[in-house]
N, C-alpha and C positions, 0 to 999 in steps of 0.2 A: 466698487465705490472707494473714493480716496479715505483714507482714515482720516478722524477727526482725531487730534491732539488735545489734550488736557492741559490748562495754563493755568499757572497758581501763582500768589501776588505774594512773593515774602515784604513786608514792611519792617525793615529796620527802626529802630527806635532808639531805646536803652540797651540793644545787646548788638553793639559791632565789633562780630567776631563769627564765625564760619566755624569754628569748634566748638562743641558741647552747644549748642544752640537750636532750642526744642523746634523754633519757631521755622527756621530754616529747613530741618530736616523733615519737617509735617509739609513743607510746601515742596518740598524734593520728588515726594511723591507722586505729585503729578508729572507728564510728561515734559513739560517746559517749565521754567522761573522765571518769574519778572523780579529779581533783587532790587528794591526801591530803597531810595532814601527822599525825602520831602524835606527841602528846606522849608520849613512852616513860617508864614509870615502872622503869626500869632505866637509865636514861641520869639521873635525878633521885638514884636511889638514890646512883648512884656519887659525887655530891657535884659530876660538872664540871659542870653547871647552875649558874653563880654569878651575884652580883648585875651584873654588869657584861654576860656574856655573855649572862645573859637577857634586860637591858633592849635590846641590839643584836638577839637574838631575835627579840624582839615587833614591833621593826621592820621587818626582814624580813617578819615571816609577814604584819603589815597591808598593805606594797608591793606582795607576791606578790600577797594576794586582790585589790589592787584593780587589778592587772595583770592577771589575771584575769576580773576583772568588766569591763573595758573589752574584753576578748573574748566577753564572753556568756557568759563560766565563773562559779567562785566557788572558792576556796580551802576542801576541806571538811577538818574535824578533828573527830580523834578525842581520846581520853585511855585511857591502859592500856599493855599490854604491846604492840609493835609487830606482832607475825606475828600474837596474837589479833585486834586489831583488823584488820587486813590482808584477814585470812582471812574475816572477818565481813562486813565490804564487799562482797567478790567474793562472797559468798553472797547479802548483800542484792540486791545491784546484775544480777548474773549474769555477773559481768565472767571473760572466757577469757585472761586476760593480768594480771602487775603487773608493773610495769617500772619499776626503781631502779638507782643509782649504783652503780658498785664503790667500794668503799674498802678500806683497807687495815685498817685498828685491828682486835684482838680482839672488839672490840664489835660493830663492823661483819661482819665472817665469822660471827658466831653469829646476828645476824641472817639474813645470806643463807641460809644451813645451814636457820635453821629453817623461811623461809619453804619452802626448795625442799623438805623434809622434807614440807609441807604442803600444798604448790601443784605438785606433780608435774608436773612439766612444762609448768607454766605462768610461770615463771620468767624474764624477759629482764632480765639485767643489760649496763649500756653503762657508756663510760667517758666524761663529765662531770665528772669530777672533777680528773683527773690533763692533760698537755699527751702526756705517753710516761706510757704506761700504766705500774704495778708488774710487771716480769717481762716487758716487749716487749723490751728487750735485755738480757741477761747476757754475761758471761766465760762463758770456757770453763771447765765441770767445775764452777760453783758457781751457789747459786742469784739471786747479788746481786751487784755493784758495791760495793767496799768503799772505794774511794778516790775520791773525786770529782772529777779529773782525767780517767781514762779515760771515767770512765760521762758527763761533757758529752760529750767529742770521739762519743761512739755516740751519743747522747740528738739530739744538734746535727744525727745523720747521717739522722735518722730523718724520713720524710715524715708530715706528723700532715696527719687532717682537713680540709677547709673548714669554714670555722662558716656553720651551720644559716641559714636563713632565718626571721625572726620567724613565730612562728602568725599568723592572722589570725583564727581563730574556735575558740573553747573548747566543745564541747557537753556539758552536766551530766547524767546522767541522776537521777533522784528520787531523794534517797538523803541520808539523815538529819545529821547538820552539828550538833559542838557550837559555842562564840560561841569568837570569837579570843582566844586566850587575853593578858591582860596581861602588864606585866612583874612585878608582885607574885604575879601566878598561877606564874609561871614558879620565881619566888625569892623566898628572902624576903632581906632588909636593902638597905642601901641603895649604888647604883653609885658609884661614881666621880665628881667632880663635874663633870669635864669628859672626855665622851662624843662621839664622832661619832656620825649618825643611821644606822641601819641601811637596809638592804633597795636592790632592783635600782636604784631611780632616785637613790638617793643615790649610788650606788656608779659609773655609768653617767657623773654630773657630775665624779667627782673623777677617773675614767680618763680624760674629755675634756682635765680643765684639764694632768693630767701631759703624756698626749701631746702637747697644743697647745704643750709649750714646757717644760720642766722637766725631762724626761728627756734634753736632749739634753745639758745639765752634768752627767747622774747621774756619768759616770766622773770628773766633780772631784771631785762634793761628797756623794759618798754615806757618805761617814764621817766628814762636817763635822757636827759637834755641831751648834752655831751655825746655822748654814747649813740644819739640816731639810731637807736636799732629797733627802730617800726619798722614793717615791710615797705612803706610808700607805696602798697598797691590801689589807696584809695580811687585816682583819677582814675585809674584802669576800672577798676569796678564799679566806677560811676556812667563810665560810657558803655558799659558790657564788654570791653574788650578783652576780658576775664570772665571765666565760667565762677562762681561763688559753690557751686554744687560740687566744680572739679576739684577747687582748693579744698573742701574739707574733708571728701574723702579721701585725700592725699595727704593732708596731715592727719587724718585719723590713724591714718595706715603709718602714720611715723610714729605717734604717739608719744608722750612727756609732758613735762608741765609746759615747755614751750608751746606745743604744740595745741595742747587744750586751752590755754591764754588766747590765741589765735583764733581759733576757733570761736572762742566767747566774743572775740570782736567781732567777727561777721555774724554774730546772733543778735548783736547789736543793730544792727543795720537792718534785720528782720522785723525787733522790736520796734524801732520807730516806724517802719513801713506799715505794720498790723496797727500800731495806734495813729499814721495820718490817715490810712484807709477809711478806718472808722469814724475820725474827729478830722474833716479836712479842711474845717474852720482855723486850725491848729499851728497851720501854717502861717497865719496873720493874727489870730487872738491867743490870748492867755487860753494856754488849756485847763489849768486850776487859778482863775482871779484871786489875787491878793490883796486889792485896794490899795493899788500903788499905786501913786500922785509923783511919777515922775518927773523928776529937774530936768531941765534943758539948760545947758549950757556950752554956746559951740567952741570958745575957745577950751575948754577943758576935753571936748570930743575930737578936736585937729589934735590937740596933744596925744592923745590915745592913738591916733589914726596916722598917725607921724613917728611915732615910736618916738616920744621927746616927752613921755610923765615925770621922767627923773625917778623909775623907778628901772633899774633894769632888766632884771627878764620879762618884765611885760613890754619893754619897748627892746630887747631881741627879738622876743616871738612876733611882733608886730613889724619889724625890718624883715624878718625873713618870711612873713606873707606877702611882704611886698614886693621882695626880689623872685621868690621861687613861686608866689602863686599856691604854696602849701605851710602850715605849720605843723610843729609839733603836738599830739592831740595832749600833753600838758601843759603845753602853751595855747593850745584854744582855751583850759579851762580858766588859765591863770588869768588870763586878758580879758574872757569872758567875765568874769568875775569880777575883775577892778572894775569894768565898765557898769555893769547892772545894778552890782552893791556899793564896790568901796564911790564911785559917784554918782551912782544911782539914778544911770541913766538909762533909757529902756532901752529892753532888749533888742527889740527890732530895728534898731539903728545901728549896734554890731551888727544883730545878723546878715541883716542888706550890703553891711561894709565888707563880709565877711563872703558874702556871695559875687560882690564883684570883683574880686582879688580869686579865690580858691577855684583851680584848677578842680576838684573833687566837691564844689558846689551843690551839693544836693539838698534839696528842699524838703526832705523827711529828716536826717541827720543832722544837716544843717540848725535847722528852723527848730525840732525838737532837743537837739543839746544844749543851742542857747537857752532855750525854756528849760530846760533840766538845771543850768547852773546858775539861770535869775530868780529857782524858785519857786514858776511859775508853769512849771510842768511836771513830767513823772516822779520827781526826784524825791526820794524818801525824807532828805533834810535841808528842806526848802529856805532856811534861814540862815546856812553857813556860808560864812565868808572865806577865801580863799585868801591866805595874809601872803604877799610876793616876797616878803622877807626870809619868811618860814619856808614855802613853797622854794625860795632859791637856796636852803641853806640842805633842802634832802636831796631833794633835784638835778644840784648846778652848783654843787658844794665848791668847786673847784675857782668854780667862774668860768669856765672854757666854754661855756656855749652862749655868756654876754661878749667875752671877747670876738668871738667869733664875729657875732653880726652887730657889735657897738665899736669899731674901731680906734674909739677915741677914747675908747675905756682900757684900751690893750696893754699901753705901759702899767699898768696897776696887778699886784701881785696878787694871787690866792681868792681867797673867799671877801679879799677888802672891795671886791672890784662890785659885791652889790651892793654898798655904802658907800658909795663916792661923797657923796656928801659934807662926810666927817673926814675929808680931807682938808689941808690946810685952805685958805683961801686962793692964793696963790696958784695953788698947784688946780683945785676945779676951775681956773679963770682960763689955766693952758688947757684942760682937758677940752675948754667948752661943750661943759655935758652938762643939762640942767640943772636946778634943785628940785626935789619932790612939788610935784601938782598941789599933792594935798596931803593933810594928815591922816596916814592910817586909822590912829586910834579914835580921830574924832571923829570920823566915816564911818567905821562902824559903830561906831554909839549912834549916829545918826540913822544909818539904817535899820539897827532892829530898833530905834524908835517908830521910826515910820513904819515897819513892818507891824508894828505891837498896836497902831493908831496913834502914838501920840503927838 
């Protein structure tokens, strides 16, 4: 009798990447792979498909397929709704298994739900995504870690994984393949003009250059404007095309204060995933309500989103989201902050501004930081204002990272160059660089009014 073959359905998701990838090598097991990817016409509708995060897309999914082909696989794709097509597959193929990521977002649980709804008990989900999974440690008596001091000290206590050893051979079985999709397929208009490359081997180069040498300043210089010495591995670890499990036992294994700072940011990323797991209302409401009667006002909001407040590091950090599709994460806080407090505008209108520019996009980090710096979420001190003056004078003492991305603030020497201002008149009419939006001091008077009730 002919032998029957085994076909297992890997579903890529959040982890496009062939190394350390649980979900992959569980589907290895069987005799053939169906590598899927599902362009979801539910993830398009919702609007986060944008020009930026698709064009990083399309490079992923062409690195994937041709890490793939260099195993004797191929990256197969669909188009449609994800459990139809899913389900279609395993019919085509005869596949007795699909096997994908956990994640946390609403999006992601209605997917799980539906597929197991449909695939009875042929369901294996693993955890590729997370370093401590959502829900592997809690406090007592609730469902989540609400301050991020305890959940490190548990997070830090927790044994994860070894990472996986690479596949050495992919088997396809017959099974039909639409073409990869572009970036114009994905979105329409046009990215950023200065983009990093997607997909595993881009991602692979710039984890080497960090650990080779840059992480081990991270504890000086990681909120040195100037300085850029973050890893920029966010977009990689938002599409999985980095293991999170590999990077830490790699810098455990290096050890120092650089290295333990590093570490503490990817436990970040665990933290917001264990509290939208639990709260995935959280993503759209106040996770702790303040009774805030926010202002609306759009030209004060194009000023912000223009990078033209006439404050300068909040309109650098706000130019270089717009050219690179990434900021500095003290420029997320600073910008965040003038937006929620000093005009006291609601969060969710960054965050959404904030989602359609960033390459590293994520709806747990994303959505949970802003709420962490309007206030209105984990943050131990829900009332502080974040002053851009202060903030540039520890920060960007120099000014070299307003010159950088204010050009018209270049001729101005030293630390004057975050008071343009208090230049002559004359001289801010050649700059044409505006006057302040608004009064600092009276902004925040006005805020902790409004925060106080009055």
């Amino acid at each position: 009798m002919p032998t029957v073959m085994s076909v297992a359905i890997c579903l890529f998701t959040a982890d496009l990447r062939v190394r350390d990838n649980p979900v992959l090598r569980a589907a290895l097991r069987a005799d053939e792979v169906v590598p899927l990817f599902v362009v979801d016409d539910g993830v398009h509708a919702s609007g986060f498909v944008t020009p930026n995060r698709a064009a990083f897309l399309a490079d992923c999914l062409a690195d994937l397929d041709g890490a793939l082909r260099a195993r004797g696989g191929r990256l197969v794709v669909r188009h449609g709704d994800v459990v139809r097509e899913v389900v279609a597959v395993a019919e085509e193929t005869g596949a007795g298994e699909v096997h994908l990521a956990r994640d946390v977002s609403a999006f992601a649980q209605r997917r799980e739900a539906g597929l197991r709804r449909l695939m009875s008990g042929r369901v294996r989900v693993h955890d590729s995504v997370h370093v401590v999974p959502a829900g592997a440690v809690t406090p007592a008596g609730r469902g989540h870690f609400a301050v991020f001091g305890p959940y490190f000290r548990r997070w830090s206590g927790v044994r994860i994984r070894e990472p996986l050893a690479d596949p050495d051979q992919v088997t396809v079985p017959l099974v039909r393949s639409e073409r990869l999709p572009e970036r114009a397929d994905l979105a329409g208009g046009e990215p950023s003009p200065v983009l990093p490359r997607g997909g595993e081997e881009a991602a692979r180069r710039r984890a080497e250059d960090w650990l080779g040498g840059p992480i081990v300043r991270y504890a000086d210089l990681h909120d040195d404007l100037a300085a850029d010495g973050t890893s920029r591995l966010s977009p990689y670890l938002h599409f999985g095309c980095l293991s999170a499990v590999e990077l830490v036992h790699r810098a455990r294994a290096m050890g120092g204060p650089g290295a333990e700072a590093f570490i503490r940011q990817l436990a970040w990323r665990d933290f917001h995933r264990q509290l939208l797991a639990d709260r995935p209302g959280a993503a759209h409401d106040d996770y702790r309500p303040r009774g805030d009667r926010w202002r609306t006002d759009d030209a004060l909001v194009a000023a912000w989103r223009q990078g033209r407040t006439g404050y300068p590091l909040v309109d650098a950090a706000m130019r270089q989201l717009a050219a690179e599709g990434w900021m500095h994460n003290r420029g997320r806080l600073v910008t965040a902050s003038f937006l929620a407090k000093t005009l006291y505008v609601d969060w969710r209108v960054g965050a959404w501004h904030f989602l359609d520019l960033l390459v590293d996009g994520d709806v747990a980090n994303n959505q949970l930081n802003w709420q962490w710096v309007a206030g209105t979420g984990a943050s131990t001190r829900p009332n502080q204002v974040l002053d851009p003056l202060a903030q540039a004078r520890r920060f960007d003492p120099r000014g070299d990272y307003v010159r950088r991305w204010i050009p018209e603030l270049a001729p101005i020497e030293g630390a004057a160059v975050h008071r343009p201002w208090l230049l002559p008149a004359e001289v801010r009419r050649r700059l044409n660089y505006p006057d302040p939006i608004v009064d600092l001091a009276e902004r925040r008077e006005r805020f902790h009014r409004a925060r106080s009730g009055g």
